[in-house]
N, C-alpha and C positions, 0 to 999 in steps of 0.2 A: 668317134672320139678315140685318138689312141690313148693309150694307159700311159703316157709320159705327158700328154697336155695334164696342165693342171684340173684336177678335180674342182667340180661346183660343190658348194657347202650344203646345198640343197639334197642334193646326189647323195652324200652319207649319211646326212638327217634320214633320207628316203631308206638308205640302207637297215640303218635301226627300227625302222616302223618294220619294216618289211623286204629282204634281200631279193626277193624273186620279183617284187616292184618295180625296184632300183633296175634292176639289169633288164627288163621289161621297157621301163621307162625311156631308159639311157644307151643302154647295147642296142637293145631291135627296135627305139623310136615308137614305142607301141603307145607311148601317153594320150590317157582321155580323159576329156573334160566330162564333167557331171556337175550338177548345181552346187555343191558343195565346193570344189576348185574355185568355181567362176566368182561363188561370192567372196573367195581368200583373193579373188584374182582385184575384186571391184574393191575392196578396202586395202589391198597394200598399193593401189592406184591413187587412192585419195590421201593416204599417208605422204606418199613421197609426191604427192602436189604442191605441197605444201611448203616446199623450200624449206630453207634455213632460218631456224626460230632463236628468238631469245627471250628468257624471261628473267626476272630480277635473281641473281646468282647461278642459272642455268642458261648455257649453250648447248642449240640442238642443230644436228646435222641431218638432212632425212637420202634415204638410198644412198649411201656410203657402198663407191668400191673398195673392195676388201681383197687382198694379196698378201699369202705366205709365201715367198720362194723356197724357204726352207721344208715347208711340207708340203707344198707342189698343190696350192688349195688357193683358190677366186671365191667370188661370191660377194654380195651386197649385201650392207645392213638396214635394214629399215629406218633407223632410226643411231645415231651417236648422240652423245649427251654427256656434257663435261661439264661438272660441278668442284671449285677448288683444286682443278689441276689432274682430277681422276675422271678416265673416261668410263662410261658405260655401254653397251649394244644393247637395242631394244629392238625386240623383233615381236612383232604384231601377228595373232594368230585369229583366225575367224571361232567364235563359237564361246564355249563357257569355260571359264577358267578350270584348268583341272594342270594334275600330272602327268605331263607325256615325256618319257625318257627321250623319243626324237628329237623335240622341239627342244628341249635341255640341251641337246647336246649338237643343237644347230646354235644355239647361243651360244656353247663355249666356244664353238670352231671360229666362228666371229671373233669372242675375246682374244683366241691366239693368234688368228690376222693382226685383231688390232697392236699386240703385242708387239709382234714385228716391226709394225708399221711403226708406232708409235714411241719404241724402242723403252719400255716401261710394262708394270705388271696390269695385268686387268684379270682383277679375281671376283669382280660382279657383275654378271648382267642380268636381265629382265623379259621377262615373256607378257604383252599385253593383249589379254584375251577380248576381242571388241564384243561377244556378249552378253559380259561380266559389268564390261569397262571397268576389269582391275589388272593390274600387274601381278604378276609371279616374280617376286627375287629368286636368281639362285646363284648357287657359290659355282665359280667356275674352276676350284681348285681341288686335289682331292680325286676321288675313284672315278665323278663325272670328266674329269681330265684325261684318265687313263683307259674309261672307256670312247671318249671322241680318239683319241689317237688309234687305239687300234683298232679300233670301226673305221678309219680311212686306210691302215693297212689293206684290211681284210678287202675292204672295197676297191683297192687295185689286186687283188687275186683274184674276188669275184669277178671283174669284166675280161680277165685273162679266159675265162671259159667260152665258150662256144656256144651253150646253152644255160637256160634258169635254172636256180634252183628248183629242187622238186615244189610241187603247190600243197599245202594244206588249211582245209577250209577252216577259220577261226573266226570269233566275235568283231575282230579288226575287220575281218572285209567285207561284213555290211556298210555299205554307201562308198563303199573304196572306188575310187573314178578307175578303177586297172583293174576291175574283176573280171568284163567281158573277156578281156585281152586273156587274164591272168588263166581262167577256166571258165572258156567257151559256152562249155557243157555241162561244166557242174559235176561235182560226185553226186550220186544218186541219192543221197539223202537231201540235198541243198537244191533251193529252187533259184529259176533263174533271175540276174537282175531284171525291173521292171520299174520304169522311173516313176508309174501310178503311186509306186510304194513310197514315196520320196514326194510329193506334191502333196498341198496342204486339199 
């Protein structure tokens, strides 16, 4: 992928979690599946099955392409949702409702697609955790705005390199599907993945 195609939304969400993933991921193709991918992989399949919904004062749109030309950024929404003339991006995430500044901040890149697209503000969108089965509002305006924008800077300087970021082992890369890749070997205090550790 050269660094003038448009960036995936996916891509800089990936970069906030973790920059040595992203360019892992994205630069050297190194993405691996693990139980945890597969089942985000099985419920954003069955979300966008589901066509185009309506309910009594809501219109829902599902896998929505999404195009900034202005900030050189694609990407699908899981879900659009237009209530009274304001749209919403819903993006579906596996697991229990919590706080993740990536996934934050893959919902506002959404909102500023939609922006574009739509030629209007969009200062809400929504994370639905399937399992919670609740929503997360968040405000797409504000410091979460300023940190997606220059999180996709930085993420076309990062794949201008040639190599990853250095790796350091942290709490995030238990169950990370990019650890083999990420560190082979492991620092000597970290044992290796073992998907026994992972099965019920």
């Amino acid at each position: 992928m050269g660094i003038k195609d448009p960036l995936p939304i996916g891509l800089v969400a990936e970069y906030v979690f973790c920059p040595r993933s992203a360019w892992l991921a994205y630069a050297a193709g190194a993405f691996q599946h693990n139980e945890f991918t597969v089942e985000g992989e099985i419920l954003h399949r069955r979300v966008h099955g589901k066509g185009r919904g309506k309910r009594p004062g809501k219109r829902q749109w599902r896998r929505v392409p999404l195009y900034s030309y202005r900030l050189g950024l694609a990407g699908y929404a899981d879900l659009v949702e237009e209530v009274d003339g304001q749209y919403f991006p819903v993006e579906y995430k596996r697991g229990q409702l919590r706080s993740s500044i990536s996934d934050k901040v893959q919902v506002c890149l959404q909102g500023l697609c939609l922006e574009e697209m739509l030629r209007q503000p969009i200062e809400t969108g929504y994370i639905y955790y399937a399992g919670s089965r609740r929503r997360l509002e968040v405000g797409l305006a504000g410091p979460l705005r300023r940190l997606a924008l220059k999180s996709l800077k930085e993420v076309r300087e990062l794949l201008r390199h040639p190599h990853p970021p250095p790796g350091r082992l942290a709490a995030k890369c238990t169950g990370c599907a990019q650890r083999e890749a990420c560190m082979p070997e492991g620092p000597p205090q970290a044992e290796r993945f073992r998907w026994e550790d992972w099965l019920p």
